[in-house]
C-alpha positions as CSV (number, residue, x, y, z in Angstrom):
1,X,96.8,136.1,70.9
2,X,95.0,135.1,67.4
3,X,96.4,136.9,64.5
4,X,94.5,138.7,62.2
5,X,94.8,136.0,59.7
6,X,93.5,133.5,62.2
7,X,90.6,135.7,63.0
8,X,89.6,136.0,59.1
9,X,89.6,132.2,59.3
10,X,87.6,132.0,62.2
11,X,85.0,134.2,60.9
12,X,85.0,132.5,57.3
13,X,84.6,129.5,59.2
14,X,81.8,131.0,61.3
15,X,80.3,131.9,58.1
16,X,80.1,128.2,56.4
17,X,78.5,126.7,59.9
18,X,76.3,129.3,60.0
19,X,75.2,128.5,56.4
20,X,75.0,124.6,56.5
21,X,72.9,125.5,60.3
22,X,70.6,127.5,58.2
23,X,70.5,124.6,55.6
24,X,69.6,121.9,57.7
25,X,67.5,123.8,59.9
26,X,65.2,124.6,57.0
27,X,65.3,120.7,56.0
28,X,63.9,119.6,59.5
29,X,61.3,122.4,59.2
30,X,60.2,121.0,55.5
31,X,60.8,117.0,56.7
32,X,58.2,117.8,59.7
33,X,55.9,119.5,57.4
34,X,56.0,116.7,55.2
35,X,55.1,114.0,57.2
36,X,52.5,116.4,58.8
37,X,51.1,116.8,55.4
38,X,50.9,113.3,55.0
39,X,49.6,113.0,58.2
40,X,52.0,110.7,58.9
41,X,52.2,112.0,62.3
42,X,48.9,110.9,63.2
43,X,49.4,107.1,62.6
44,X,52.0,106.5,65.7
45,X,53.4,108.0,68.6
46,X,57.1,107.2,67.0
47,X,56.2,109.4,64.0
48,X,54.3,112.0,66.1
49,X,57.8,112.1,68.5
50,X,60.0,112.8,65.6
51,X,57.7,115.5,64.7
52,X,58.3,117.1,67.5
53,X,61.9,116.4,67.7
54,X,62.3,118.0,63.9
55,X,60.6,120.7,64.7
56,X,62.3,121.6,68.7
57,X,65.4,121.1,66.3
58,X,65.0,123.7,64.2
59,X,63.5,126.4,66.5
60,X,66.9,125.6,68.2
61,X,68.9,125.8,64.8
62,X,67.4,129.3,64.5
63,X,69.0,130.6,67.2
64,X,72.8,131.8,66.8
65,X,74.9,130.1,69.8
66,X,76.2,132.5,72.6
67,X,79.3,130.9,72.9
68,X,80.7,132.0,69.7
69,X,79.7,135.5,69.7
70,X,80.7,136.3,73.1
71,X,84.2,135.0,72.4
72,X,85.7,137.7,70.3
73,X,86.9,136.0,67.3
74,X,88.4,133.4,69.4
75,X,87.8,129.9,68.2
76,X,84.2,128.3,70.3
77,X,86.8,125.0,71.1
78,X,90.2,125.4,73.1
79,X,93.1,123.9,71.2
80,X,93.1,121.0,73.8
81,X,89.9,120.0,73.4
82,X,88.0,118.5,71.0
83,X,84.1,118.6,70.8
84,X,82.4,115.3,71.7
85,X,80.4,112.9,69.5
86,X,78.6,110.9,72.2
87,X,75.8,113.6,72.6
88,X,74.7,113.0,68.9
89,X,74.7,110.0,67.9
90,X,71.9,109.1,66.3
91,X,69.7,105.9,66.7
92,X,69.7,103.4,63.7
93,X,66.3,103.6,62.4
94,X,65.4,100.0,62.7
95,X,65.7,100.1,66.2
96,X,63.3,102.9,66.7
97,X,60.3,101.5,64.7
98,X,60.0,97.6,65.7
């Protein structure tokens, strides 16, 4: 049973992803508009995919995760496990645009 000390710090911590989410889901709104602007995402399908990709990204950002609210102040990870870096890894860019 999480004390109410632990809960605090789950909800503080809550707070601060909840804030950088909101952060970075505003820059990949403002890095698609950008290159839309530019019309950038008219010259190739690469560009035109990562568009998309910014923009799916942060209509996904602006959604708050069920997992965390339905647990009740209990932390979204059990203490055994740790979240996994493998979905997220990101592409070097050189690779992408040969």
């Amino acid at each position: 049973m999480a004390t109410k000390s632990d809960q605090t710090g789950v909800r503080r911590d809550g707070q601060v992803l909840s804030n950088v989410q909101s952060k970075l889901r505003d820059q990949a709104k403002s890095l698609a508009g950008r290159m839309q602007s530019r019309e950038l995402s008219q010259e190739n399908e690469e560009f035109n995919g990562f568009v998309k990709d910014m923009n799916a990204a942060a209509d996904a950002m602006a959604q708050p995760p069920k997992s965390c609210s339905s647990r009740n102040g209990r932390t979204p990870f059990p203490t055994n496990r740790k979240p996994s870096n493998t979905c997220c890894a990101p592409k070097p860019l050189s690779a992408r645009f040969k």
